[in-house]
Backbone bond lengths (Angstrom), bond angles and torsions (degrees), N, CA, C in turn:
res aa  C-N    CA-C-N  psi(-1)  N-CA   C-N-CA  omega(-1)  CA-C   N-CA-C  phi
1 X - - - 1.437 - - 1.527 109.76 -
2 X 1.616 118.09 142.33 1.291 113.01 -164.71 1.817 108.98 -112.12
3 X 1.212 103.58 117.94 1.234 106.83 -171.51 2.014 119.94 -77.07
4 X 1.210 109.89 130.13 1.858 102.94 175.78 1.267 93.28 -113.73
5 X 1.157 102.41 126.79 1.424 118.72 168.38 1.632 107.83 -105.65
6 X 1.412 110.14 149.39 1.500 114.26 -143.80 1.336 69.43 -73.41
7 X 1.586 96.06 -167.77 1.443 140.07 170.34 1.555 101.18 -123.55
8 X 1.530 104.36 148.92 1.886 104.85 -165.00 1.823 95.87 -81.36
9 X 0.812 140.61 11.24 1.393 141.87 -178.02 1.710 95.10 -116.47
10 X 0.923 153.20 -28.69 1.344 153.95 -132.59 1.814 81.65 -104.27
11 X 1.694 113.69 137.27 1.448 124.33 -176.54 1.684 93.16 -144.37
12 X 1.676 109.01 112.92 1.946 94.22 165.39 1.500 85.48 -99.05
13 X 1.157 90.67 156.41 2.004 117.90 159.37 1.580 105.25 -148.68
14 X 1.513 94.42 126.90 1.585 118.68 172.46 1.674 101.27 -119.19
15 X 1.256 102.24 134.26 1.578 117.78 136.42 1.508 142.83 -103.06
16 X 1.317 129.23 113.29 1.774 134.44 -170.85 1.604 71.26 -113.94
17 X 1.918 65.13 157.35 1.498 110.12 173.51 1.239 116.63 -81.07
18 X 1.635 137.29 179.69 1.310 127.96 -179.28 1.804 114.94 -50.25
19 X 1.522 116.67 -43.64 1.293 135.01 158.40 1.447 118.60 -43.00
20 X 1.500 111.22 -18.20 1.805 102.36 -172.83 1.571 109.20 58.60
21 X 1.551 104.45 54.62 1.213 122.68 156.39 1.684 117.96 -115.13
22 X 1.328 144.13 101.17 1.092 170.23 147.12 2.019 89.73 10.97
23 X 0.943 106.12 112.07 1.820 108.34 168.19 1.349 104.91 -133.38
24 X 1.969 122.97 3.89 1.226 103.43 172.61 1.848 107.48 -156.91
25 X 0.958 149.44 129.35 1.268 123.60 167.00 1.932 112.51 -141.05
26 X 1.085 102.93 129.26 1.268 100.03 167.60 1.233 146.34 -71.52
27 X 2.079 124.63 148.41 1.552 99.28 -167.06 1.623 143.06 -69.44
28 X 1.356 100.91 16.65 1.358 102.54 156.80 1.399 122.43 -84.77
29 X 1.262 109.18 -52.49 1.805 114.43 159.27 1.735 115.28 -31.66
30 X 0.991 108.86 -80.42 1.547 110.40 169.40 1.403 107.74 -46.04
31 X 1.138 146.92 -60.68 1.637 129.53 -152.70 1.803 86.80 -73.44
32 X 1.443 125.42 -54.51 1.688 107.51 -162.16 1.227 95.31 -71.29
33 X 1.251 130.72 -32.53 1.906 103.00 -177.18 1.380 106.07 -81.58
34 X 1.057 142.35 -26.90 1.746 134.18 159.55 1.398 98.59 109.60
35 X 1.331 100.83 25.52 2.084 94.57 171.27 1.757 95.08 -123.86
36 X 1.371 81.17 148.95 1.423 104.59 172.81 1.807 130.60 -74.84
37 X 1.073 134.48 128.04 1.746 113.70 -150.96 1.370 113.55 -48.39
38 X 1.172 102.71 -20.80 1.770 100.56 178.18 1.226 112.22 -96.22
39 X 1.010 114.19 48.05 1.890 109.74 175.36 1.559 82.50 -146.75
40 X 1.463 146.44 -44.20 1.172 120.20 158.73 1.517 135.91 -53.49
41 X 1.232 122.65 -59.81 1.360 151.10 175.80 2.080 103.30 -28.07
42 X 1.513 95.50 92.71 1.475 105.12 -166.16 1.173 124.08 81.76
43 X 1.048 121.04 14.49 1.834 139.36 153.93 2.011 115.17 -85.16
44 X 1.228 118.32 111.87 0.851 131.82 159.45 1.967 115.24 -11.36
45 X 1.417 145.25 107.86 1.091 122.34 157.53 0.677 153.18 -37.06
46 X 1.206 128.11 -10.40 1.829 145.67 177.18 1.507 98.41 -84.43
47 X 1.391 113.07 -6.79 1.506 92.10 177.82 1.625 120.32 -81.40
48 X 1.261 118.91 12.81 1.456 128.84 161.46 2.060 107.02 -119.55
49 X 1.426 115.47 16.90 1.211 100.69 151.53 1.148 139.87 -85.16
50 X 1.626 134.58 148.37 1.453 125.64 -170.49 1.262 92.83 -103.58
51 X 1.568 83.10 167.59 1.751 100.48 -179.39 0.906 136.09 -67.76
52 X 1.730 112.86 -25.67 1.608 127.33 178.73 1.707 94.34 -80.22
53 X 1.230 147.41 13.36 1.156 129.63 154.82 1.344 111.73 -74.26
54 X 1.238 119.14 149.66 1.382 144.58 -174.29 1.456 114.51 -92.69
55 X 1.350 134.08 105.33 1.479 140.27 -175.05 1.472 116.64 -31.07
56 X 1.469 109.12 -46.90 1.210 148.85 165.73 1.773 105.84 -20.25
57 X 1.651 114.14 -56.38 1.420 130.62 -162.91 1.284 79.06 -89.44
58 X 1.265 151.00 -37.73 1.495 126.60 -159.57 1.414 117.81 -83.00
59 X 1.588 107.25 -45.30 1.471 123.65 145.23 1.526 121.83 -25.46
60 X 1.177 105.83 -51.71 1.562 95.98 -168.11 1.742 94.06 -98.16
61 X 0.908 130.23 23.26 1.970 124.03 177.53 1.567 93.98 -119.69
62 X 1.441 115.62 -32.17 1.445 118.45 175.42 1.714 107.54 -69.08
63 X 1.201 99.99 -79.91 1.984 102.80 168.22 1.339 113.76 -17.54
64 X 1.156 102.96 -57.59 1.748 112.47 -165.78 1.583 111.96 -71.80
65 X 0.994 142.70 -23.21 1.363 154.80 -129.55 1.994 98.64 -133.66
66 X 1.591 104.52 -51.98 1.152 111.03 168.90 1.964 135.30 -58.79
67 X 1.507 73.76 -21.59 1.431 95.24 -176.52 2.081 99.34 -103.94
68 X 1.109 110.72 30.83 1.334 114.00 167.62 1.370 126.59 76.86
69 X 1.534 117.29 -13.29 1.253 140.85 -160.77 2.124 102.84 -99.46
70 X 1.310 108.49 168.12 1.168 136.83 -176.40 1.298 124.70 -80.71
71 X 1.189 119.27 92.81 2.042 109.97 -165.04 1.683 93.25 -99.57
72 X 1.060 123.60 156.45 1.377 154.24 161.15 1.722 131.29 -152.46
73 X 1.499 106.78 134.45 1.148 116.53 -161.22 1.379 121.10 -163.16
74 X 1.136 125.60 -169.91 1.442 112.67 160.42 1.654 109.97 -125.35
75 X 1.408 118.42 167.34 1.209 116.96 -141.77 1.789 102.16 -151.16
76 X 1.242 128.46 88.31 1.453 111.54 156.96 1.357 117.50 -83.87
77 X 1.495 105.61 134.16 1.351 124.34 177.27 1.353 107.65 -107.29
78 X 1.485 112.42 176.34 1.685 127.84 167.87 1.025 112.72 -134.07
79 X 1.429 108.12 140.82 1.677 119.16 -174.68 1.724 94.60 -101.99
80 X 1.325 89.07 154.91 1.498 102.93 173.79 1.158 127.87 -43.13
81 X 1.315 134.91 -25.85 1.427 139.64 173.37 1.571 117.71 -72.30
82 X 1.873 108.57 -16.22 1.375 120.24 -163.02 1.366 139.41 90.65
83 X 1.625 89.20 7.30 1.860 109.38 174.14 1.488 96.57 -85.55
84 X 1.285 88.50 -177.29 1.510 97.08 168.87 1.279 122.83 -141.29
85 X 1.551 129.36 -163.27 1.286 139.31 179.15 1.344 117.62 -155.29
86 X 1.011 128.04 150.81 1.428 136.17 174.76 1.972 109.20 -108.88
87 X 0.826 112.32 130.73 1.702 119.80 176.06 2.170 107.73 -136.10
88 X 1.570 85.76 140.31 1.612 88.09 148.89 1.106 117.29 -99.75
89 X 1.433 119.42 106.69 1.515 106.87 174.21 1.808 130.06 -120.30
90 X 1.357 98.41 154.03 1.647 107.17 -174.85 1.163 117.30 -108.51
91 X 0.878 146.10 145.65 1.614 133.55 -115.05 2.007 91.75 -176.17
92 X 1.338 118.91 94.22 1.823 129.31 -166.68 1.240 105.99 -111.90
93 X 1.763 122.95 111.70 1.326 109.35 175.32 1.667 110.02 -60.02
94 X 1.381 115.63 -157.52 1.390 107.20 -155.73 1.237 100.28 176.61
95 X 2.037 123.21 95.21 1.131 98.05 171.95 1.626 105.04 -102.56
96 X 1.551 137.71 161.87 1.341 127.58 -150.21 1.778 83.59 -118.20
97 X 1.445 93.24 179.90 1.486 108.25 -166.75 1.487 99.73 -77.88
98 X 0.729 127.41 8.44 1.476 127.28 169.27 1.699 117.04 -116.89
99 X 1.349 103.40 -8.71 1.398 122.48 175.29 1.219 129.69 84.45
100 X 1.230 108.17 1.51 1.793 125.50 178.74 1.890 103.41 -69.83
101 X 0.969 118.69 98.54 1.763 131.01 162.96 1.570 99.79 -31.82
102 X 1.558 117.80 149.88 1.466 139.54 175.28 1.327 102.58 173.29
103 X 1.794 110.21 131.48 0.997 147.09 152.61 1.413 111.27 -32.80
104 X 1.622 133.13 119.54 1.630 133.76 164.00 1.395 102.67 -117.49
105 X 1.141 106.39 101.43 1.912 117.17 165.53 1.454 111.59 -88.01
106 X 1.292 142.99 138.24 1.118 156.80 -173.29 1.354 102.14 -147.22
107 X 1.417 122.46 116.59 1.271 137.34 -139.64 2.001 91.92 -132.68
108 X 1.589 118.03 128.33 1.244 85.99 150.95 2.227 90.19 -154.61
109 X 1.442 92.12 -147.69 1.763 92.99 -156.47 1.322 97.29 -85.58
110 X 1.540 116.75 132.89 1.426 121.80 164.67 1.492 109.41 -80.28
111 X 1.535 94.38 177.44 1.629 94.48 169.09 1.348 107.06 -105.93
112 X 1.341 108.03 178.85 1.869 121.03 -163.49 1.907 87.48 -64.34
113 X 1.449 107.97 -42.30 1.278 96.99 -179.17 1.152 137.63 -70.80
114 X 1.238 123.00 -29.22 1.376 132.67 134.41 1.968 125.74 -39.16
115 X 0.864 113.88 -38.67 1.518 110.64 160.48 1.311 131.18 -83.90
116 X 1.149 104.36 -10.40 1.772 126.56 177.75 2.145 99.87 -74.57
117 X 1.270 77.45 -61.68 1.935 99.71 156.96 1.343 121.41 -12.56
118 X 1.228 103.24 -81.35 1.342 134.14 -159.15 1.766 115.45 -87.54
119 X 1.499 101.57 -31.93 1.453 107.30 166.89 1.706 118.10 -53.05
120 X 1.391 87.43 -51.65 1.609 115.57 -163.57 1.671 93.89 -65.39
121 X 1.350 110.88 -50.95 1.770 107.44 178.49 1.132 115.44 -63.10
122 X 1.863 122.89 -38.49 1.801 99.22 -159.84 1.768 71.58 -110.53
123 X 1.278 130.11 78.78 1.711 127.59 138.69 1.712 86.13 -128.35
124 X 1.156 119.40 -9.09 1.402 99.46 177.07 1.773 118.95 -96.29
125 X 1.596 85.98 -1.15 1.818 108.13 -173.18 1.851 99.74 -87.50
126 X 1.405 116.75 -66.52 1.071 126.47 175.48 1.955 119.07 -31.75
């Protein structure tokens, strides 16, 4: 599996709907996960989660987020080809001017030490 490791300038931001359905993503998001905006756009978010994530982290960014509050964490994803990525991401509920709730993730590059981190925590989650 082929790993991209960000670039320190590189920022994804997604927006899902209350469902954690994708209604927005930016072109950094799209170029490292390797889909095109219209292959996200009403696709479920998990469709760039990897497998070595731990249910555990989704649970607690879902809980937290639902309940109005601010989740942060770190996050390996998978791009469409089956590589992956590593992100810190912050994750802002969001109610809109019309009042419909959505998820704002703002994703950007950790450090090696920060993934060193996070390995070591969710192998003890898994």
């Amino acid at each position: 599996m082929r790993e991209y490791v960000l670039k320190t300038n590189d920022f994804l931001v997604s927006q899902t709907d209350e469902a954690g359905k994708i209604i927005f993503a930016n072109e950094d998001f799209c170029r490292i996960a390797g889909f095109h905006l219209n292959e996200l756009i009403g696709k479920p978010h998990s469709i760039v989660r990897h497998s070595d994530m731990p249910k555990a982290a989704f649970k607690s960014l879902w809980d937290t987020v639902k309940e109005g509050r601010v989740w942060s964490g770190y996050v390996k994803n998978r791009t469409k080809e089956n590589g992956f990525y590593w992100v810190y991401a912050t994750v802002y509920p969001s109610d809109g001017i019309d009042g419909v709730k959505s998820y704002i993730s703002c994703r950007r590059k950790p450090s090696l030490k920060e993934i060193e981190y996070a390995e070591t925590l969710y192998s003890t989650l898994n």
